[in-house]
Steps between C-alpha positions, in 0.01 A plus 500: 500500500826580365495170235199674350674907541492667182881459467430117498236483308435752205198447449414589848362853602449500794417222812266514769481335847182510638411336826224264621277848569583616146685773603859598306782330678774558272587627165787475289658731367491596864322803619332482138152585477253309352359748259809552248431758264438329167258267643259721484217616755333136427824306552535677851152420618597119390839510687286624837252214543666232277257247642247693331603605212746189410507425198532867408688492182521851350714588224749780583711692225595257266492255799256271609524402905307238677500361867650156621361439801611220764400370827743493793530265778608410773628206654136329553382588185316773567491830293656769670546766211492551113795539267391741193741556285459765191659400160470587160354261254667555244819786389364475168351772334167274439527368825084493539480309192718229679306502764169458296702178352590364828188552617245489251347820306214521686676385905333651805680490814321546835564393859275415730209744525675737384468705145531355189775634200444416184646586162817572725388817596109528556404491835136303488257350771538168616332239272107470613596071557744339734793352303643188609752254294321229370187675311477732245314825634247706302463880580431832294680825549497805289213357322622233432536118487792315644667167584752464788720217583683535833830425648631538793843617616707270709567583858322840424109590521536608122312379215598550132186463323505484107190603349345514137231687322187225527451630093865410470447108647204498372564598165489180332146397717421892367583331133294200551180709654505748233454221300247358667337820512500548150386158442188546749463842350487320140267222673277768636472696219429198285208394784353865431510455183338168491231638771436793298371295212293286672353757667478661145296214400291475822448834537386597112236246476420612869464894388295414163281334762461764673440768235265272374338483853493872485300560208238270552463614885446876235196267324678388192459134468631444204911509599670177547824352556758383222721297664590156346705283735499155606592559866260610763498863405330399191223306691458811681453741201237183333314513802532851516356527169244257565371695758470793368257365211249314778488866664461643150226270411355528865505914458363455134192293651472689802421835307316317251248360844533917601387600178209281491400590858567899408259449223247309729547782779460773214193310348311453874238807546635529861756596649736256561873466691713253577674497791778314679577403844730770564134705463685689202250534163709382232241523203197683450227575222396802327143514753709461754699826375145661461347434815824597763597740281844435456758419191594142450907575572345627836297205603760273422757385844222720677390347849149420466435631807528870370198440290305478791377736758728556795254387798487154315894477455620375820292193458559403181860366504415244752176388287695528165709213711253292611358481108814406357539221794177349403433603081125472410288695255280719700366856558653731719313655802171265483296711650648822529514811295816566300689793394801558270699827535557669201820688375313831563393429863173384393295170656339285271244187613619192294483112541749292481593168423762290565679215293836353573772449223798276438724634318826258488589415928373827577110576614309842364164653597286596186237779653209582277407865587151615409371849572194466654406926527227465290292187626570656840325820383256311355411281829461865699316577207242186547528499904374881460200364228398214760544737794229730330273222326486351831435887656201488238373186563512522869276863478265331279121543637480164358604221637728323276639117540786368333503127469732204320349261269489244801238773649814637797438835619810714400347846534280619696406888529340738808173519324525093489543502847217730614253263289613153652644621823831345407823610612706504141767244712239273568349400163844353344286160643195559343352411178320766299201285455438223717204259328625224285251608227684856512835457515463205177342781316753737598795318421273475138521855413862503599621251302260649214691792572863366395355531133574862341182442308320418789637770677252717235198343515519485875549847517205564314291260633450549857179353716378447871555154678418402816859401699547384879742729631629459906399779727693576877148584659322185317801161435352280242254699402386615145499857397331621165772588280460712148803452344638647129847359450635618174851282552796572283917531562669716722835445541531453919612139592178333327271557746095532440379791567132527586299792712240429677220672651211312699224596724531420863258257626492187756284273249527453139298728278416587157629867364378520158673465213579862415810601281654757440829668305785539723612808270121642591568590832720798650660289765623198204602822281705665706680136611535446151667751424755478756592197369532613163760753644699234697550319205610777285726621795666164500456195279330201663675304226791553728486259811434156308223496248279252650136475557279713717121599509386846397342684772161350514131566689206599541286809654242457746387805658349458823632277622543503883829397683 
């Protein structure tokens, strides 16, 4: 110890024996402590546990004092204690700036696991990496970047470790990156540039497309493109173009076809509507306004099922379908009364009639609507006139036959019955005369009848024949018959009407030939007469205007039955 004493060394502070269990052995000066005042409270903790904090190198005064540490042996080698010995770096007055060139400007010192001093006198953690002497470790620390390089001290568990700024090594790299950088900026910008305008002259013609798109999706057909280019863009805006004149010639003809249709619709007496499969109307006439009592702009997109009355509405969907799966002209409801529902609430009888129409791919229904309130008043109106002609023929005293020119019983009445004891529903077989003679000269008269001029002078002209007419009580047998048959029109289904009234008898028999007026009596009066108020009540002109006999016969009182 004494070869390393202050007095032999001045540079030396103070020494320090410590043993193998790190405790203080010796010190020199002797009975010197270890914590000399102008070390400072940081120097004394150092000279305490130099094994922890070797490498301690603090600057004190104008001083700066570091440890050398060395191992001691004995004879085998082994470590038995540690020499530390205290000595100034430097009596300079710079002394740290010595020790920043003998060391670097940037030197760490550490030992073991111990702290870590750098800048000479900033105590720091340990570097986050393990530090060895043949690689150069990476590691931040006060945010930031550094490079250590490692070496260690002989015989000692020190390492001197010289480390750099990584922005300080890799300044130059820094250089050449920044460079880069700015090239790839440069590069990048250019690219954006370059994209840009192409997408400039992508998107343009794209949005003129577009807007042109626009307007004619508003119903103006008359916007096009103007884009002249040779690449495909400009096949695009020509076909673009193109199009958009087929559709504007398509539209043109398509409204010039609904024009001529309207005017058909608004020409037709009926009402008529077209409808489409959806069952929505999408044109209508001016009837059809009339008769359901609503505006056009309200009939149009109307379901069609709302202009008919509810109990019929849950139906009609599913037979609207099965029309449009198999399209044929037809009426609707063969054989069943229909109704339309009016705007007001109101049900009116109509027919209806049913056309399919192709319009383009898609199929329509054309309905022709026709109000039918007034032949349905007029058919009550006839059914009441036959109900009461047939109340007046049936009371008749007379009994009154109503044949067909091929000599068919059609009518028969009570009085009829009570002469030839003939159920009414049993003389439909019969003839009205049976003799071959009879029924030639029957059919005669009739067909003398068919002439209007005729129809006069047979009127006037009236005479008694003997006819063969069948009797229930006497088959095949021949009945006198005085007959006046004054034929003539009357408008029923062109039957011949003739009355007849004969004598009973078993055998054939002469009546003679007596005439007389049918307006003479009371009975052919009054029955005239009723007549003449049926047909002022309702036409007869009404049911077909065909032929038919007058009401015919002749008067035999007397006769038994």
């Amino acid at each position: 110890l004494q070869q390393f004493a202050p007095e032999q060394d001045p540079n030396s502070m103070q020494v320090e024996l410590w043993d193998a269990d790190r405790s203080l052995a010796l010190t020199l000066p002797e009975d010197s402590k270890p914590e000399p005042a102008d070390l400072g409270a940081e120097f004394r903790q150092c000279a305490a546990d130099p094994f922890k904090a070797a490498g301690a190198i603090r600057q004190v005064g104008d001083a700066v004092a570091y440890p050398v540490v060395a191992a001691v042996m004995d004879d085998a080698g082994k470590p038995v204690g540690c020499l530390v010995r205290w000595r100034r770096a430097s009596l300079t007055p710079n002394a740290r700036k010595q020790l920043s060139d003998i060391l670097g400007s940037q030197a760490t010192v550490y030992y073991g696991q111990g702290d870590v001093f750098t800048d000479l006198d900033k105590i720091v953690p340990r570097p986050p990496v393990s530090l060895s002497s043949n690689e150069v470790a990476l590691y931040a620390r006060d945010g930031d970047s550094f490079m250590a390089l490692a070496r260690p001290v002989s015989g000692t568990p020190w390492f001197v470790v010289v480390e750099f700024p990584e922005q300080v090594f890799l300044a130059q790299a820094d250089r050449i990156l920044r460079r880069i950088f700015v090239i790839d900026l440069i590069l990048l910008l250019a690219g954006v540039a370059v994209a840009f305008a192409m997408s400039r002259s992508i998107t343009r013609p794209l949005r003129s497309l577009t807007e042109a798109a626009s307007v004619i999706r508003g119903g103006d057909y008359s916007r096009t493109v103007d884009i002249r280019r040779k690449d495909e863009m400009g096949a695009l805006a020509a076909a673009f173009n193109a199009m958009v004149v087929k559709v504007r010639d398509s539209r043109r003809e398509l409204e010039r076809k609904v024009q001529e249709r309207t005017l058909q619709l608004e020409a037709a007496p009926n009402a008529m509507l077209i409808v489409d499969e959806r069952g929505r109307v999408t044109l209508a006439n001016t009837q059809a306004e009339r008769l359901f009592g609503y505006d056009r702009a309200e009939l149009l997109e109307q379901p069609v099922e709302n202009l008919i009355p509810e109990r019929y509405r849950g139906a009609h969907p599913g037979l609207r379908a099965g029309f449009f799966g198999h399209p044929a002209s037809r009426p609707m409801g063969a054989g069943r009364d229909l109704y339309g529902l009016r705007k007001d609430g109101r049900e009116v009888p109509v027919e209806i009639g049913l056309n399919p129409v192709r319009i383009d791919e898609s199929t329509f229904v054309l309905a022709s609507v026709i109000d039918i309130t007034e032949r349905k008043r007029a058919e009550e109106a006839l059914r009441e006139s036959q109900a009461r002609l047939a109340g007046i023929v049936d009371s008749a005293m007379d009994a009154i036959i109503t044949a067909d020119e091929d000599q068919r019983i059609v009518l028969f009445n009570h009085a009829a019955e009570k002469m030839f004891l003939y159920p009414s529903e049993d003389v439909n077989r019969l003839g009205i005369v049976s003799a071959a003679d009879s029924r030639r000269r029957f059919r005669e008269r009739a067909e003398r009848a068919r002439d209007a001029s005729a129809h006069r002078e047979s009127a006037r002209h009236a005479g008694q024949e003997q006819d063969e007419v069948n009797h229930k009580d006497a088959p095949q047998e021949s009945v006198g018959l005085s007959q006046k048959l004054p034929f003539g029109k009357f408008d029923y289904d062109e039957p011949w009407r003739a009355a007849d009234r004969a004598r009973h008898g078993h055998e054939r028999v002469s009546v003679p030939r007596v005439t007389r007026d049918l307006g003479r009596t009371q009975t052919h009066r009054r029955l005239g007469h009723d007549f003449i108020q049926v047909g002022e009540d309702v036409p007869l002109a009404i049911v077909d205007g065909r032929l038919a006999a007058e009401y015919v016969g002749e008067l035999f009182p007397g006769v038994g039955g």
